[in-house]
Phi, psi and omega in degrees: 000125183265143169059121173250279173018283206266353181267329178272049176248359142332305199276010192045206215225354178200100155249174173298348189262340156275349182316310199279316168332299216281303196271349201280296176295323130331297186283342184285030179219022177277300192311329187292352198265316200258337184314300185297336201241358182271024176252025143290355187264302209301298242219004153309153219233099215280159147335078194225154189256157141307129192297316178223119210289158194266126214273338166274134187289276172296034150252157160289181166301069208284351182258000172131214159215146161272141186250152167279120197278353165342280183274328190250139171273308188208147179205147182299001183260344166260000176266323191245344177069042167281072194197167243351258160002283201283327179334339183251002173286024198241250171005278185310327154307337171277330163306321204279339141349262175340292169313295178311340152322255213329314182305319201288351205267319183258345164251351176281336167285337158300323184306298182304273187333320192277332186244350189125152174301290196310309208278337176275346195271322184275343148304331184252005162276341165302312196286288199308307199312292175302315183262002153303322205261323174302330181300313206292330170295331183308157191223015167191158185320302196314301195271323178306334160298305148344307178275332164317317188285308198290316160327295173301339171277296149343296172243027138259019151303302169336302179303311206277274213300322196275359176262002188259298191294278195335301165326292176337301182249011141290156172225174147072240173321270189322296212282341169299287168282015141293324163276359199242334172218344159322234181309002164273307176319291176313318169299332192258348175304319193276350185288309161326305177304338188292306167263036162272311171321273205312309173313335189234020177220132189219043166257106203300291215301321186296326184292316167321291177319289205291318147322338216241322173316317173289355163341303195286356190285310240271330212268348161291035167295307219295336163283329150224024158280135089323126174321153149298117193299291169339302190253016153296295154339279189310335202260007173076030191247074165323303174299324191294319190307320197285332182300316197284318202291331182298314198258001146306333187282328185279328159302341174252041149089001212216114177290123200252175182322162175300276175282102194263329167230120178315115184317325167281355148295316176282286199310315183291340190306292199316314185275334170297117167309301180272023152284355199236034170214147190274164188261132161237191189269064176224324195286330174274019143223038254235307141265170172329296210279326189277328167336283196291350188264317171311323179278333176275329166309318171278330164284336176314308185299313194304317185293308168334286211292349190290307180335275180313288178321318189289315191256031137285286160319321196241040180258158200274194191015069180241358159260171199093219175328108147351267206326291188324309202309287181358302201256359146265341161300333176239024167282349190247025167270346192272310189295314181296315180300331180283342211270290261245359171293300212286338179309312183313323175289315209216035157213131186287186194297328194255018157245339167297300179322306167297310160313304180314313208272331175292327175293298244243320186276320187327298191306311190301326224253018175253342179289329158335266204310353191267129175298158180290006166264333192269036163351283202293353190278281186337332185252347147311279171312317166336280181308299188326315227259294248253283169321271176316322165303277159352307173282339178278313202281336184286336179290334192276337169299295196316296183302327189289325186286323174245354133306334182274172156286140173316319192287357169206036199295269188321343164320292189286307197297309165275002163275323184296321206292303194303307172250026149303333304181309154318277200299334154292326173294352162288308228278296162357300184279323175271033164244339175264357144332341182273333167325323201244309163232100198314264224292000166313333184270315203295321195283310152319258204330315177286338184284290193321304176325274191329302204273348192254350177276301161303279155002304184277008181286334126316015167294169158264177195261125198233017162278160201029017189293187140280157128331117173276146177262334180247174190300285193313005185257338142289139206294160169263177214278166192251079181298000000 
């Protein structure tokens, strides 16, 4: 289908059906901010002890342990005895986390592309919703892990499809800023709401519900969401398209054409081969030009997510009160997202993306040089380091969306997602490299970071641009 757009500009550019679009859908990514990070509560590991202390030394706690009700009433690690022996199933619950991203990752876009925006965004908010509220129910390690995985899968699908449907159905300006502070933002509102819950609730099950409860408010979305007209289009389904834009023209007031697609339009749609075959993950590398933006897109991500999570993990003076860390870690979530809005706005694509991740590997790979008395200059470039990164990783939904074509926009948006997902499962390990050597983490992370920043300086540049609809539509790489 050529120029889509410019056949909708008719219905203009902020009416009221994008109002609710923008806000509806923004808001439906706040639960994604606390879902993933709330086991920083759930699964804190309080003070403790042996219940009747052991006059031998190489035995274990053979009668249990006592735990301290100081900060916590319960954490799944005093409801399970996660410690010494068990200490490592506390980790590992997050890894089984993780595995559920990544699965979630690799199939909601098969999904998405083949049935629809709609019907995946409001399944895995469903999946999330419900089986977040089973957790609180588990009655052994085994199955609250289980549900975990399923949790993980339910939300970034969850995230991906509703940052896909916005796209989808927003153009231009609003779709910028819907990806860049809309659903980012929101994402750090709920990242930001998690140790207000937790501070007043220090109960792992009751704090899970209550996580979990706002879910339901979501479901009269269902009544002002719409498919995405754009990839009702790629499947040649012409009519279903014409309805939701009439009845977007009618909520903003605005009588619309007789004809919204020219019959030699629908006929070329109807006659395009690659409206009439379903998509796999073999099609994003299928050609020349989507091979190289994919293969360069997935690694970029994989450094981003390593970057972040790791310097996440290893930033100094990050001890003491939970709550507090919690909510600076996600106050500087606001910041990183507010930078890379104004970049988005009044710089291209193909300078936001490099600048960021090359500023951002430099500063780690400048704390070597800094002496070890100059503490606060070293946790400046951090955060500063921590901020771009961070604005990178938000940039990267947005770009990723207009470099791919619609018929596998979402596809490629969970294969990229999926294999950041490689670099957080990395990040763990280059934060315990600090052990042995402080500034060793700063130096991966930053050389690598450095080098994938240069990288993306191949993309081609996609501001102000179309959309692509097809395979045969994407652009090649700006050697």
């Amino acid at each position: 289908m050529k120029d889509y757009e410019e056949i909708t500009s008719f219905l203009g550019e902020w009416g009221p059906f994008q109002k609710v679009i923008f806000l509806l859908l923004s808001l439906s990514s706040i639960p994604n901010g606390y879902v993933g990070m709330a086991m920083v509560f759930l699964a804190d590991i309080p003070p403790h002890r042996c219940r009747i202390p052991q006059l031998n030394f190489s035995e274990g706690c053979l009668d249990g342990w006592e735990f301290s009700k100081e900060q916590y009433r319960s954490t799944i690690v005093t409801e399970w005895d996660l410690v010494c022996d068990n200490a490592w199933k506390t980790p590992f619950t997050v890894t089984i986390f993780f595995f559920g991203v990544l699965s979630g990752s690799f199939l909601s876009g098969i999904i998405s592309d083949r049935y629809g925006r709609r019907f995946i965004f409001f399944a895995t908010l469903a999946l999330q919703t419900v089986f977040s509220i089973l957790q609180a129910a588990a009655n052994s390690w085994e199955l609250f892990c289980a549900l975990y995985f399923i949790v993980g899968m339910g939300q970034i699908a969850n995230y991906c499809a509703a940052f896909i449907l916005g796209s989808e159905l927003l153009i231009r300006n609003v779709r910028i800023n819907f990806a860049s502070l809309g659903v980012s933002m929101c994402y750090a509102i709920g990242y930001t709401a998690l140790p207000m819950f937790a501070w007043f609730i220090r109960s792992w099950r009751i704090l899970l519900i209550a996580l979990s409860i706002p879910g339901f408010l979501y479901i009269p979305l269902w009544w002002y969401i719409p498919e995405s007209p754009r990839w009702l289009l790629s499947q040649g389904r012409v009519k279903e398209a014409e309805d939701i834009i009439r009845a977007a023209a009618r909520k903003n007031g605005i009588t619309p054409p007789d004809v919204i697609f020219k019959p030699e339009d629908c006929e070329q749609l109807m006659e395009n081969k690659e409206s009439q075959r379903l998509y796999t993950w073999l099609d994003l590398i299928k050609t020349t030009n989507i091979r190289n933006i994919t293969l360069i897109s997935i690694i970029i991500w994989i450094v981003i997510s390593m970057t972040y999570y790791g310097m996440s993990l290893n930033t100094p003076n990050m001890d003491g009160d939970p709550y507090f860390n919690c909510l600076v870690a996600a106050s500087s979530e606001f910041l990183g997202y507010g930078s890379i809005w104004l970049f988005i706005r009044y710089t291209p694509r193909r300078f936001t993306l490099p600048f960021t991740m090359i500023l951002s590997g430099t500063l780690l790979l400048i704390i070597k040089f800094i002496p070890q008395d100059m503490h606060a200059l070293s946790l400046t470039l951090v955060m500063i380091g921590k901020t771009g990164v961070t604005g990178a990783f938000g940039f990267l939904y947005l770009y990723g969306t207009e470099l791919f074509p619609t018929v596998v926009r979402n596809m490629a948006l969970g294969a990229t997602s999926m294999a950041s997902r490689v670099g957080s499962t990395v990040s763990p390990y280059i934060a315990y490299m600090g052990t042995y050597n402080k500034i060793l983490p700063y130096i991966l992370m930053g050389g690598t970071t450095v080098i994938a920043g240069v990288l993306s300086l191949l993309l081609p540049e996609t501001k102000g641009e179309q959309l692509p609809e097809f395979i045969n539509q994407v652009k090649p790489l700006r050697w």
